[in-house]
N, C-alpha and C positions, 0 to 999 in steps of 0.2 A: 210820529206825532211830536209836536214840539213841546219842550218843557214849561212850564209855570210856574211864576215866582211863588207862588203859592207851594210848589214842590220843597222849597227850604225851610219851610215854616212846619216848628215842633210845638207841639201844645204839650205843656209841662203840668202834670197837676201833681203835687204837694201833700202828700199824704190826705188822701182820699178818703172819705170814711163810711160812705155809701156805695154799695154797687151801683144802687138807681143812678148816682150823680155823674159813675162815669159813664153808663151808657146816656146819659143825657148830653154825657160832654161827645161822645162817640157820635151820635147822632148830628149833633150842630158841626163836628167836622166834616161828616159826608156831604151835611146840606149846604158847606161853605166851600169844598172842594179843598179842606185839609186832611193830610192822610197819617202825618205821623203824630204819635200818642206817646210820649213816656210818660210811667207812675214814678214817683218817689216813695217808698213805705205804704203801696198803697193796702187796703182792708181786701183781704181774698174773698176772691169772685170768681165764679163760672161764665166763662165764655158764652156755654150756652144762652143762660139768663140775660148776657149782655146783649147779645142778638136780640132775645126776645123783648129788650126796653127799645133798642135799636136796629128793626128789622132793617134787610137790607146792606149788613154793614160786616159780614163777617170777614170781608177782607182788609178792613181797620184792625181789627180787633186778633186778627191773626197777626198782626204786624204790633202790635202795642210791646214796649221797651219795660222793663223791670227795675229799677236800680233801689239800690238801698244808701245810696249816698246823692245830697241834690248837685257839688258840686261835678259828680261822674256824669250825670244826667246832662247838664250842660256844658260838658268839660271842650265840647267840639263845638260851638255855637261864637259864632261873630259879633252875634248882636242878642241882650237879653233884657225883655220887659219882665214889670211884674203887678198884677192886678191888684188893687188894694182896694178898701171903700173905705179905711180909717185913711184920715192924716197923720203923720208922724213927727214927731218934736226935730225930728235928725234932718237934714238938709238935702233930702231927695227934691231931683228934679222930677215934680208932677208934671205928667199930659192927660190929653183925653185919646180915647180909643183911637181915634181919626189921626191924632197925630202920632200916636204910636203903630197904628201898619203904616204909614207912609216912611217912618223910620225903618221898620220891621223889612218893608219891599225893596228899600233902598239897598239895606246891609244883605239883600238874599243872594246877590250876586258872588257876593265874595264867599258863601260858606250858609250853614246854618243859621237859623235863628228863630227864638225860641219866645213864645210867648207862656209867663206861670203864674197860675191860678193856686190859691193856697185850701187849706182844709174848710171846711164848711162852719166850723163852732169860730174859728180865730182870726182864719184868712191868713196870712202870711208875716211867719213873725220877724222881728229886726235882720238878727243872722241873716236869712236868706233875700233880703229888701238890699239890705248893705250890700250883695252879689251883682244886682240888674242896676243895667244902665239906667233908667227913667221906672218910674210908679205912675201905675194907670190905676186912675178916678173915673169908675163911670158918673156923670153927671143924673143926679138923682133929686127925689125931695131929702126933706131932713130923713125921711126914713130910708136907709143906704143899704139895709139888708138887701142884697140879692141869692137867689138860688145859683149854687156852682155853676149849674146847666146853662141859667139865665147868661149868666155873666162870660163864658166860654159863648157861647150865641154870640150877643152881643160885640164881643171881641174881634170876633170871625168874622162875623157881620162888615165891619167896617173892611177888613184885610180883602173879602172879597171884591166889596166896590173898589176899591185902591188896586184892585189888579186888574179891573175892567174884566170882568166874568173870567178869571183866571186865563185870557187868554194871552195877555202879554208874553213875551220871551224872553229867555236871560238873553243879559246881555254879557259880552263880555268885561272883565273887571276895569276899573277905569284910574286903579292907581296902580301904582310902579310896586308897593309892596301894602300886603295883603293885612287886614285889621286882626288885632292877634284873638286869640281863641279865651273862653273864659277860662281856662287850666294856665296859660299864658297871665293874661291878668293875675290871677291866686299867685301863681312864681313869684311877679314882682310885688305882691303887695307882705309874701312871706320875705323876699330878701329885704325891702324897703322897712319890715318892720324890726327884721335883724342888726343892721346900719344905723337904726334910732337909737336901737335898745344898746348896743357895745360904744355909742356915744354921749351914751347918761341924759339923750332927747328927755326921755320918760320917766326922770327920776322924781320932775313934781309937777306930772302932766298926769292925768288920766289916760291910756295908753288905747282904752276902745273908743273914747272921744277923737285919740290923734288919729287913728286907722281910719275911722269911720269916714272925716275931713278928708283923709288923704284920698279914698276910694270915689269919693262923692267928686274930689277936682280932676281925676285920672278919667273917670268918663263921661266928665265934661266935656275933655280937651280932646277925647277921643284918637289918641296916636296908634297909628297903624304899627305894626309890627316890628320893624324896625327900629321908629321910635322909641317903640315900650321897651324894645331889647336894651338901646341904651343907656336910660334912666334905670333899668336892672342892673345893666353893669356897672355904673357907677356905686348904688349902692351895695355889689358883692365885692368890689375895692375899696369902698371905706371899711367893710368887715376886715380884708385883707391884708389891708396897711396897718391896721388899731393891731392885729393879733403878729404881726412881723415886727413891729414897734416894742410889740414886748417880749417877741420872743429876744431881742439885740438887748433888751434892757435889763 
């Protein structure tokens, strides 16, 4: 049987605080033809119970991912959204659902990709928005509450018309070097923030204001793998030279 881009796509939920929400989230993947599930922190649950909100499904839920850390959770993923229904003062790129599985189906080629839905009382706080390429707004009235369930639906919803009933195939990758992984991004944005800091960048900067900028233009520009290698090595050679500089001195 041939694969589905749908096969690349991980639904991420964000510390969880209902059993009911993830088997509502469990359910809307079966009905949208997505199969992999990680939790972050999620609230412990019975399996059992999770079937019985989501009959039908106990080989999602046999397969569901555990982590206690969100960047382990996406550490292997190419491409990462993140659900929000607040706006945020910080300079994320908003889309809507529609345009983020077409991103989501685009990046499944080359590796994982991960769409995350956040906790039920807050949604998903700075820290982990500041991680995903693009913030997804479902288009709502003034009233944006949605149910986790609702909104994992909705999500999957759009990713299954963008696959044409999941029957599309991969294809092969269509660049020379492959988009780097989110554990790849975190490297460069831990050395890029090392090379500021032994530069005295941050001495009368707000330093989570600089990061925050710096992350937001990096997956804008979106550099494949090699690329991001390079702009890392330059900034593990400014550390290198500033500390060689002094060791001679």
């Amino acid at each position: 049987m041939a694969s589905s881009l749908l096969d690349a796509v991980v639904v991420v939920l964000y510390e969880p605080q209902n059993p009911i929400n993830i088997g509502a989230a469990v359910r809307a993947m079966k009905n949208m033809g997505v199969a992999r599930l990680r939790l972050v922190n999620p609230v412990e649950y019975d399996a059992i119970r999770i079937e019985g909100i989501a009959h039908g499904t106990m080989d999602l839920i046999e397969r569901i991912e555990r982590f206690d850390d969100f960047d382990a959770a996406v550490a292997d993923c190419v491409h990462v959204v993140g659900f929000t229904a607040r706006r945020r003062s910080a300079k994320l790129r908003v889309i809507d659902p529609k345009a983020a599985a077409a991103e989501l189906l685009d990046a499944a080629p080359e590796g994982p990709v991960a769409a995350v839905f956040g906790r039920e009382d807050n949604g998903l706080p700075n820290e982990i928005l500041d991680r995903v390429q693009a913030a997804v707004t479902i288009p709502t009235t003034n009233h944006a509450s949605l149910n986790l369930g609702q909104a994992v639906l909705l999500g999957l919803y759009e990713l299954h018309l963008a696959a044409s009933d999941a029957t599309r195939t991969l294809a092969p990758p269509r660049k020379d070097s492959p988009p780097p992984t989110q554990e790849q991004y975190e490297q460069f944005f831990k050395d890029a923030e090392d090379a500021l800091e032994i530069i005295q960048f941050m001495k009368t900067r707000y330093p989570e204001h600089i990061m925050r900028t710096l992350r937001s233009l990096t997956f804008r520009a979106a550099p494949n793998t090699r690329e991001l290698s390079l702009i890392r090595a330059m900034a593990i050679e400014v550390v290198n030279f500033i500390n060689r500089t002094r060791r001679k001195g």
